[in-house]
C-alpha positions in Angstrom: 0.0 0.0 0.0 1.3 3.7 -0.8 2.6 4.9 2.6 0.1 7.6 4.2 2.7 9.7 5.8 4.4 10.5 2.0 4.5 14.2 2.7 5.7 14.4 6.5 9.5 15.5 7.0 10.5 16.4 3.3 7.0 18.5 2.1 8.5 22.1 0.9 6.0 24.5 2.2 4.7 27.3 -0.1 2.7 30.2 1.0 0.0 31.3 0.0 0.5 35.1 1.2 2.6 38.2 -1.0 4.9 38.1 1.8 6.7 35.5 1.4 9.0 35.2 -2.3 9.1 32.1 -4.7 10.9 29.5 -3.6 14.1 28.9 -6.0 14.2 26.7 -9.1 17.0 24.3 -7.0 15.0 23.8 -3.4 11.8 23.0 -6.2 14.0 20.5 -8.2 15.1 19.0 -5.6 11.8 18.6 -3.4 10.7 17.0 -6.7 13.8 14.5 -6.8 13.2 13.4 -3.2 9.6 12.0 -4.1 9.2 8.3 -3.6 8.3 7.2 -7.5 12.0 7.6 -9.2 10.5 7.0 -12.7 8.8 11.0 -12.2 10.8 13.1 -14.1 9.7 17.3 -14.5 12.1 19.0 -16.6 12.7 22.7 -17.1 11.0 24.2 -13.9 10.8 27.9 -13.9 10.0 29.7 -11.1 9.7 33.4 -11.3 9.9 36.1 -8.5 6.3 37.1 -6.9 5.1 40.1 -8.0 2.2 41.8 -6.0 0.4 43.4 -9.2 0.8 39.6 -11.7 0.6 36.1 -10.7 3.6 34.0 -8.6 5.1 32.2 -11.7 5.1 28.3 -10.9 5.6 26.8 -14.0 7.3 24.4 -16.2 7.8 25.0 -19.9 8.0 21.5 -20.5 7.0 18.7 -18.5 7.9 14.4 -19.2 6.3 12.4 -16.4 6.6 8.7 -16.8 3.8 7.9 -14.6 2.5 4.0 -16.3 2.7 2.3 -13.2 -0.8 2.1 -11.0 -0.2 2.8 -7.4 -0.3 0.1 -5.6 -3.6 0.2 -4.3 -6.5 -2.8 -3.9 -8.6 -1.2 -6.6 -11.5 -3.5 -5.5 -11.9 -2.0 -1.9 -11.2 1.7 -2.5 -13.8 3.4 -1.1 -15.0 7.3 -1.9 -12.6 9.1 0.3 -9.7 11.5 0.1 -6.1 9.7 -0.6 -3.1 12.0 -0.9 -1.5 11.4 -4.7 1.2 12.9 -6.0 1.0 16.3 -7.4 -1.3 19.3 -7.2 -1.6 22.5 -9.3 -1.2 26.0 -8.0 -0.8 29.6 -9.4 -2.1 32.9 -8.0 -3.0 36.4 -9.3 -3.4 40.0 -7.5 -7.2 41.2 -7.7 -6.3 43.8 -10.1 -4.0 41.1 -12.3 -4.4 38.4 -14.6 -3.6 34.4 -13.4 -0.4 33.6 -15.8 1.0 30.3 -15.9 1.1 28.0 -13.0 2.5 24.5 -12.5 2.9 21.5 -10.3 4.1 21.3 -7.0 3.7 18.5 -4.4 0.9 17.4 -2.7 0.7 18.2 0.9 -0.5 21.0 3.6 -0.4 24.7 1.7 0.6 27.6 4.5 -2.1 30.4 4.6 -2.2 34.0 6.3 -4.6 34.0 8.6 -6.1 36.9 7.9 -6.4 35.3 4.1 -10.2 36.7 2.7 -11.4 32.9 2.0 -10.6 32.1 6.0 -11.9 35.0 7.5 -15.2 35.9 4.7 -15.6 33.2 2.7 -14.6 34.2 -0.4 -13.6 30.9 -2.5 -15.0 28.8 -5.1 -14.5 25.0 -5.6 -15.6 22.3 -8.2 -15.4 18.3 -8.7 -15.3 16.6 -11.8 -13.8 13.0 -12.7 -11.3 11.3 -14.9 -11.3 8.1 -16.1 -9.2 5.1 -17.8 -10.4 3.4 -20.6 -9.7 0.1 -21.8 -6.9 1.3 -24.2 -5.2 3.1 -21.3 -6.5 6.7 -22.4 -7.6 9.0 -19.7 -10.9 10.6 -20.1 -12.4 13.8 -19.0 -16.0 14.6 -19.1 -17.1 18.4 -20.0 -14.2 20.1 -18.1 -14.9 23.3 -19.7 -18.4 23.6 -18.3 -16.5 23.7 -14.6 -14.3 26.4 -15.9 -17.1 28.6 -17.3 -19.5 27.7 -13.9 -16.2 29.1 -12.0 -16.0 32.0 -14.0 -19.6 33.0 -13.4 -19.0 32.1 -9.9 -16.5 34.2 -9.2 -17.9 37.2 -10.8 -20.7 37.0 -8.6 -17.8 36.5 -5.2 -15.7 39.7 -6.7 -12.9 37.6 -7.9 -10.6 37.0 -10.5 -10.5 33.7 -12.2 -8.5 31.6 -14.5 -9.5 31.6 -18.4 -11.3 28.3 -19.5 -8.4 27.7 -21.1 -6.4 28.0 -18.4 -8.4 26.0 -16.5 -8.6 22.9 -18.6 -4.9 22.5 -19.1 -4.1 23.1 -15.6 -6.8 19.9 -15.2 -5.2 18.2 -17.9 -1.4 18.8 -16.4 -2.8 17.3 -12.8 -4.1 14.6 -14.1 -1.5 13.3 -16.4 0.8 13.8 -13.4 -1.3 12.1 -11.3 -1.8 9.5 -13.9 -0.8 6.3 -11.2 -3.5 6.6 -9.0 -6.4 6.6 -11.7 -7.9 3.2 -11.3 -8.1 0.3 -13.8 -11.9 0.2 -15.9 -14.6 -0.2 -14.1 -13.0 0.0 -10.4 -13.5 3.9 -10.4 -12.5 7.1 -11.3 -10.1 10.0 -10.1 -11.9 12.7 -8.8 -10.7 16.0 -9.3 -11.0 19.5 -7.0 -10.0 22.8 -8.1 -10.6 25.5 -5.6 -10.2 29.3 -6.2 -10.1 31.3 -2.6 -9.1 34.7 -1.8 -5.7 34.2 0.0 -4.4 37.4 0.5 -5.0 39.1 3.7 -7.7 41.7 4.1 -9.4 42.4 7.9 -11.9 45.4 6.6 -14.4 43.1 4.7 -13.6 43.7 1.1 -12.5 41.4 -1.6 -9.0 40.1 -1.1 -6.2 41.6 -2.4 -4.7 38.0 -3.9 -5.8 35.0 -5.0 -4.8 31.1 -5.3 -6.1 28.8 -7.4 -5.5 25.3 -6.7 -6.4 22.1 -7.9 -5.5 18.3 -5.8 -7.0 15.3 -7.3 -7.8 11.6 -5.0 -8.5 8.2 -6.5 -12.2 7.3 -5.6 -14.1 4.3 -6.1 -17.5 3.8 -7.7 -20.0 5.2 -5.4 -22.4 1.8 -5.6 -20.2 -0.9 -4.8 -22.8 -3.5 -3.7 -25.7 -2.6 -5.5 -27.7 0.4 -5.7 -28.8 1.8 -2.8 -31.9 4.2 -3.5 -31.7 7.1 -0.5 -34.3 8.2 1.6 -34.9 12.1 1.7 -36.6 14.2 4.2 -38.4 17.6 3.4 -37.1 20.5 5.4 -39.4 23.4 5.7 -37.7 25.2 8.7 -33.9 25.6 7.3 -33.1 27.1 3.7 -30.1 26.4 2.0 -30.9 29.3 -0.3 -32.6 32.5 -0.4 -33.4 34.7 -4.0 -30.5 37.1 -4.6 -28.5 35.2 -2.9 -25.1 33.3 -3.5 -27.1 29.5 -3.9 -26.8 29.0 -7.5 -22.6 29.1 -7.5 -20.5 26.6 -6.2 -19.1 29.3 -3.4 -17.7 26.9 -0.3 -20.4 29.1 2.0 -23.6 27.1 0.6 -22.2 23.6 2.0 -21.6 24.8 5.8 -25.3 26.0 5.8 -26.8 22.7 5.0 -25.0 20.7 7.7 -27.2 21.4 10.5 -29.8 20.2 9.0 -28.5 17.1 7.5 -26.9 16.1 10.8 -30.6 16.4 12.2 -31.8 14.4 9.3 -29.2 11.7 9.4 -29.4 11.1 13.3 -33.3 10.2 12.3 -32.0 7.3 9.9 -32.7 9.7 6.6 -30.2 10.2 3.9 -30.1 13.8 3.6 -32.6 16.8 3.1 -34.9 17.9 0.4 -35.3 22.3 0.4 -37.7 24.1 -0.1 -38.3 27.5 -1.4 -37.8 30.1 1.4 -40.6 32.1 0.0 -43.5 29.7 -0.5 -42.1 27.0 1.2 -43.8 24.6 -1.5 -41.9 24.5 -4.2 -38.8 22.2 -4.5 -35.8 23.0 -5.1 -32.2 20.9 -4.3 -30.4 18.0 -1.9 -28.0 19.2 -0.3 -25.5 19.1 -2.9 -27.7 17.1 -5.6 -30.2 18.5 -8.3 -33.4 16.3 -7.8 -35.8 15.1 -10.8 -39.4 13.4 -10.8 -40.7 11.4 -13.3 -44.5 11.1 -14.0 -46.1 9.2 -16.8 -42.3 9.4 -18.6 -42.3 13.4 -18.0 -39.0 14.3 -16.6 -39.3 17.3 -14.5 -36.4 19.6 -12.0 -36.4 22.9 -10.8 -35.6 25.7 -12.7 -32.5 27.0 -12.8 -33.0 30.7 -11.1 -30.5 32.0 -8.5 -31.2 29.6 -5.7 -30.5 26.3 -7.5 -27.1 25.1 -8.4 -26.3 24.6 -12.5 -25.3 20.8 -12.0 -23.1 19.9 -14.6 -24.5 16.3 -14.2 -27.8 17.3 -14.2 -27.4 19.6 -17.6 -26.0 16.3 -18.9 -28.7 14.1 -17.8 -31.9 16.7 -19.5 -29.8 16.5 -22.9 -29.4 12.8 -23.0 -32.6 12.5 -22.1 -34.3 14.9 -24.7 -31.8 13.0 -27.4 -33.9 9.8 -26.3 -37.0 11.4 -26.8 -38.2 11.9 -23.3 -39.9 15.1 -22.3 -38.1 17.2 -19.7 -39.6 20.0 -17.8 -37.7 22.9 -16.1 -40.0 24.5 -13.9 -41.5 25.4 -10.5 -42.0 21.8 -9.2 -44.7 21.6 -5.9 -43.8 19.1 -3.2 -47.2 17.5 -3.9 -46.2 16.6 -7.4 -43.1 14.8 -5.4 -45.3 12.7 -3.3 -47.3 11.6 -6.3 -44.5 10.7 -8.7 -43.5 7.7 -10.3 -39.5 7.8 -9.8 -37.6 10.3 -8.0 -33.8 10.6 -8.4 -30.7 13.0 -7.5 -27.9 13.8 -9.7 -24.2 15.1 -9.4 -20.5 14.2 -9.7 -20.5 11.7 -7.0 -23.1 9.6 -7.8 -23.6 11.2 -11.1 -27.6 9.5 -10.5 -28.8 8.2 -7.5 -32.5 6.5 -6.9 -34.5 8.1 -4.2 -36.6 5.1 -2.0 -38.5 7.4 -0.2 -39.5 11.0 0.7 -40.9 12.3 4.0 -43.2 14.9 4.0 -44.9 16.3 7.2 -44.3 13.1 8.9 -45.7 11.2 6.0 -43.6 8.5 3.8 -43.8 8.2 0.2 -42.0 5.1 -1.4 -40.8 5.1 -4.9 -40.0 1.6 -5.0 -36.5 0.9 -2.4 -35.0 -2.0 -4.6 -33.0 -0.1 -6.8 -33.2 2.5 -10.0 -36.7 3.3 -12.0 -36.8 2.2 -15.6 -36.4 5.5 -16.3 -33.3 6.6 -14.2 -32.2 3.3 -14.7 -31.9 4.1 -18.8 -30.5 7.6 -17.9 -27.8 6.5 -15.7 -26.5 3.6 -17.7 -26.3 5.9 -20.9 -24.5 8.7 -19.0 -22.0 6.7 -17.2 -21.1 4.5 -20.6 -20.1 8.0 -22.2 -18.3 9.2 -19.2 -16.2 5.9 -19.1 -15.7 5.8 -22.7 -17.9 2.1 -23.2 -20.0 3.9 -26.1 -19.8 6.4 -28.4 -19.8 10.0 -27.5 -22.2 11.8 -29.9 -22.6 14.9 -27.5 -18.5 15.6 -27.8 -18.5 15.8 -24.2 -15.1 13.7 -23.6 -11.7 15.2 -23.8 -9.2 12.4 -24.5 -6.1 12.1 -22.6 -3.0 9.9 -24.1 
């Protein structure tokens, strides 16, 4: 098994504060040459001085990493948790600046002021998307410039600067080839990726930050359903809101996850899954899971809520509504009542995780409603296995949403 404490002892710390200068192109070589795996090779490392009004310059004009060996992992018992790989991405920008270049450096524990603006107001972004291996040994990303234009409109509405789509897809594309060891074989899962923007430069008037990191790590996960589907069981909360109109719920700011917690621990100590929300307004309309967009079907209708300020733009969901108007199905987005919930015919969740998970049953003002608890709906069954045989490169992608990795 790959060692857990990899990064203990010979990690080279870089802050993430305009106080402290690049560390030199030697102590960065040779971090790099003290990593475990001798067959990683980076060649040409530049790293320029930091300069308060561009970006802190980690890059490498070239990079050759012979990474063809799998870590040694069992691939059949991985579960979905964090595992510390090899190499994350980083480069930063001033609020006033452009993000230039940035490059690899190793994984481990990043140093942060603490008066940095993401610690002390919140202001970051994150996303998750996956990469898989195919048969052949390619690498497969699915849509990766959707997360970079959904961080882009994110950050406009935080007050921060962001990398270009551009930018952002080949910094995914660098991290992942690097990382390329710990994706696991067909079938056995996928490498889930996280790139996180935050304002790391310190500010203690609230205003937006003055600099800004932008980072992305990357874990090997397994499949979420490893013995079977297991359709959740959702509760309806009508007391706490994860969202509110004119607020910050329909971008992936990190804020909008610590305010469902409350409420999902309450749900979960009751044997639930997690929480259905409700409009703040009407308190009748639904609108999100916790971090899943939520469908019914009725009479093969597809139906999920609009897309309006309060409901996050799944990138998983998007998918799902265009495969299923390509297979003819009918799919509604709209207000959606919770008394159209209790009287649909399937009910399921999408997003990155589970890209589409069954819902067994919903509780509603003490009242269950069951959906059938032994697995996926024809319909979400259909939808799920056509989605997930793109992703992983089984069939044909007719929607060009894969970006092919040698």
């Amino acid at each position: 098994m790959e060692r857990t404490t990899l990064f203990s002892g010979t990690h080279q710390s870089y802050i993430l504060s305009p106080s402290r200068a690049a560390v030199t192109s030697t102590t960065r070589l040779h971090s790099l040459r003290n990593f475990p795996p001798s067959s990683l090779k980076i060649h040409n490392s530049i790293i320029g001085e930091y300069s308060r009004n561009r970006c802190e310059a980690v890059s490498s004009k070239s990079s050759s990493i012979n990474v063809n060996e799998l870590a040694d992992i069992d691939w059949d018992n991985i579960d979905f948790g964090l595992k510390p790989t090899d190499y994350m991405y980083e480069m930063k920008c001033s609020r006033d600046g452009e993000f230039s270049k940035g490059g690899l450096i190793r994984f481990g524990n990043i140093e942060i002021n603490p008066s940095a603006g993401v610690l002390n107001y919140g202001q970051g972004l994150f996303e998750g998307m996956k990469a898989y291996r195919k048969q052949d040994g390619n690498i497969l990303l699915f849509r990766p410039e959707e997360n970079a234009i959904r961080m882009r409109n994110g950050a406009e509405r935080m007050c921060m600067p962001t990398p270009t789509v551009e930018q952002f897809v080949e910094a995914v594309k660098e991290t992942v080839l690097a990382n390329k060891r710990w994706i696991p074989p067909p079938g056995k899962g996928s490498l889930y990726i996280r790139p996180l923007l935050m304002g790391t430069g310190p500010v203690l008037g609230l205003a937006p930050a003055p600099d800004y990191t932008f980072l992305i790590y990357v874990s090997p996960v397994g499949n979420y359903f490893k013995e079977g589907v297991a359709p959740i069981n959702l509760i309806v909360e009508s007391e706490f809101h994860r969202a509110t109109p004119g607020g910050t719920g329909g971008v992936k700011t990190i804020g909008n996850y610590a305010a469902v917690l409350r409420a999902q621990s309450i749900a979960k100590a009751k044997g639930y899954s997690d929480v259905l929300y409700l409009d703040c307004v009407y308190k009748r309309y639904i609108e999100e899971v916790s971090s899943c967009n939520i469908f019914i079907v009725k009479d093969n209708v597809i139906s999920t809520p609009e897309i309006k300020g309060t409901i996050l733009p799944g990138i998983t969901r998007k998918s799902i509504i265009d495969v299923a108007r390509s297979q003819g199905f009918k799919v509604e987005e709209r207000n959606v009542t919770v008394d159209e919930l209790v009287e649909a015919d399937e009910v399921f969740c999408t997003g990155t995780a589970v890209v589409l998970s069954p819902v067994g049953s919903i509780t509603y003002k003490n009242q269950r409603y069951s959906y059938g608890e032994d697995g996926f709906g024809t319909v979400s069954q259909q939808l799920y296995t056509s989605l997930t045989s793109l992703q992983m490169g089984l069939t044909e992608d007719n929607m060009n949403w894969t970006v092919q990795l040698s």
